[in-house]
N, C-alpha and C positions, 0 to 999 in steps of 0.2 A: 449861429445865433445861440450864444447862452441861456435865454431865457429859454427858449427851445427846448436845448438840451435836460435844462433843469427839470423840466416839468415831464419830458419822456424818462430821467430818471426816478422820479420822485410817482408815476405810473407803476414801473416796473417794481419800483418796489414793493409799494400797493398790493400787486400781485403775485409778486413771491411771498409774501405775509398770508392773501388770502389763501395760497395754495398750500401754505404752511398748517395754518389751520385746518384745511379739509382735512391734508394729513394723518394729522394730531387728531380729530373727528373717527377715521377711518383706523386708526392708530389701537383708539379706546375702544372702539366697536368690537374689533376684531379681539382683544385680550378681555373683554367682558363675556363674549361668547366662548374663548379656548378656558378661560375660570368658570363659565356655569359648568360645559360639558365637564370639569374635573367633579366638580359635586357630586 
């Protein structure tokens, strides 16, 4: 089923986006705290 398919891919993607973001969230976190401790 196409439609099927389309819409388990069109999830997936969804999801590697939001886990993208977390990343990038987790990303900033981490190099705002290794730049404070440099101060």
């Amino acid at each position: 089923n196409i439609a099927l398919r389309l819409k388990e891919a069109h999830k997936n993607k969804r999801q590697a986006q939001e886990s993208l973001e977390d990343n990038i969230e987790m990303y900033k976190e981490e190099v705002t705290e290794v730049f404070l401790d440099l101060l």
